[in-house]
C-alpha positions as CSV (number, residue, x, y, z in Angstrom):
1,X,-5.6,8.9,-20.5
2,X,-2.0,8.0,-22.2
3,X,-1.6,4.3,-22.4
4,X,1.9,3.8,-22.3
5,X,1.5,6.0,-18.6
6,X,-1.1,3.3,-17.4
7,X,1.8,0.4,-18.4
8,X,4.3,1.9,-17.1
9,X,6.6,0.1,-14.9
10,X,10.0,0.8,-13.4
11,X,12.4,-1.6,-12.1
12,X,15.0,-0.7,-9.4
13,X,18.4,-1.6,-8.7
14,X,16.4,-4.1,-6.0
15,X,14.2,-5.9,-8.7
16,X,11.6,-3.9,-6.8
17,X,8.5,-2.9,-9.8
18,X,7.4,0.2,-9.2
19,X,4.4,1.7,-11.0
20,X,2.6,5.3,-11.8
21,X,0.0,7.0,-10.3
22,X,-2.0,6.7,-13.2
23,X,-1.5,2.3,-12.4
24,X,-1.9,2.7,-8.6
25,X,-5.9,4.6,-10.2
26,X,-7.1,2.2,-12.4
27,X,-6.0,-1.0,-10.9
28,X,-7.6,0.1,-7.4
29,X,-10.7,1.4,-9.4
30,X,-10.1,5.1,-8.3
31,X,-8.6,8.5,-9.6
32,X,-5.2,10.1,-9.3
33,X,-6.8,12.7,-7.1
34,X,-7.5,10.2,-4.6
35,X,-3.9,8.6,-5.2
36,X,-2.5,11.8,-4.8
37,X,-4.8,12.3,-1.4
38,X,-3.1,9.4,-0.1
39,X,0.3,10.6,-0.4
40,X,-0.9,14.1,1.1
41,X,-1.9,12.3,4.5
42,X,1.4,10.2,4.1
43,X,-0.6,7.1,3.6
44,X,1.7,5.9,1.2
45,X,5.0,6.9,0.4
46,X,5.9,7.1,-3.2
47,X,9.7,6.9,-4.5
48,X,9.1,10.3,-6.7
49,X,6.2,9.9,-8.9
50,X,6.6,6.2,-8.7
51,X,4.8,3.6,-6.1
52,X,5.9,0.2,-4.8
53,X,3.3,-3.0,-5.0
54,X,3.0,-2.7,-1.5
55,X,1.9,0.8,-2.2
56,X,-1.1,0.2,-4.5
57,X,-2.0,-2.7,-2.1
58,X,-2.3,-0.6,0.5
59,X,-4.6,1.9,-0.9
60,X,-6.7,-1.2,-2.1
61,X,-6.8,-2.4,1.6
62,X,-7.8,1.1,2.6
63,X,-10.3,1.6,0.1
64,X,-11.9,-2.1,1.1
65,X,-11.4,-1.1,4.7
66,X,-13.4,2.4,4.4
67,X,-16.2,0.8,2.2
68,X,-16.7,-1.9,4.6
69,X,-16.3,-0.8,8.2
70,X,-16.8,2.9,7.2
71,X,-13.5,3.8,8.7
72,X,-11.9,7.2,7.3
73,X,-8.7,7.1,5.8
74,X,-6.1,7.4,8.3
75,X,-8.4,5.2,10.6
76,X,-8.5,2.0,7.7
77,X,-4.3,2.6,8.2
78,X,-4.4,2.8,11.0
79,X,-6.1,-0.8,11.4
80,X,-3.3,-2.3,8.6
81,X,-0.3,-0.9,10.4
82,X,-1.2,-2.6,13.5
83,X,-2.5,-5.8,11.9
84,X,1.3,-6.0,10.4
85,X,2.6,-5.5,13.7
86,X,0.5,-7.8,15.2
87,X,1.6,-10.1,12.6
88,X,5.6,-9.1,12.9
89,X,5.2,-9.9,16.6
90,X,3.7,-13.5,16.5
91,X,6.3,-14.7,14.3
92,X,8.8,-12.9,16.4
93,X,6.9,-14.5,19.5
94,X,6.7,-18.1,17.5
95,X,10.5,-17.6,16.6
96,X,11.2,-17.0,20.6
97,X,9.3,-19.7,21.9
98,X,10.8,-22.3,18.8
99,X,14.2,-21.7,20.7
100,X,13.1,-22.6,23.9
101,X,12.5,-26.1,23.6
């Protein structure tokens, strides 16, 4: 495996990092096949060849999610998305209800 590929990092216009496939593998302990498996089921959504923090998080969470509960794949994102929305909701609820008084 090419060093300088497992380094790379890309900065957008955004000051967003974004980092290769070959990253996204080896700092979530698993292959580029399984990387790539992810972006097959739309699990993640890379810009090109390139994937957001949020990205390689994700498949972490997934990963941990699978190993632990035994979920499948689009069942452990399944439990994330609607943890974040649980989450986007209570601060919009909190938000709401700090207006009130």
């Amino acid at each position: 495996m090419n060093q300088g590929s497992l380094s790379r990092v890309v900065v957008t216009e955004e000051g967003d990092r974004l980092y290769t496939f070959e990253y996204a593998a080896s700092a979530t302990q698993t292959s580029i096949t399984v990387v790539e498996r992810f972006v097959a089921l739309g699990l993640i959504s890379p810009i090109g060849s390139m994937l957001r923090s949020r990205d390689v998080a994700r498949i972490s969470q997934i990963l941990r999610l699978r190993q632990d509960l035994g979920l499948n794949l689009v069942g452990a994102a399944m439990v994330i998305d609607m943890a974040q929305e649980i989450a986007q909701l209570r601060a919009q609820l909190q938000a709401y209800q700090s207006r009130q008084f």
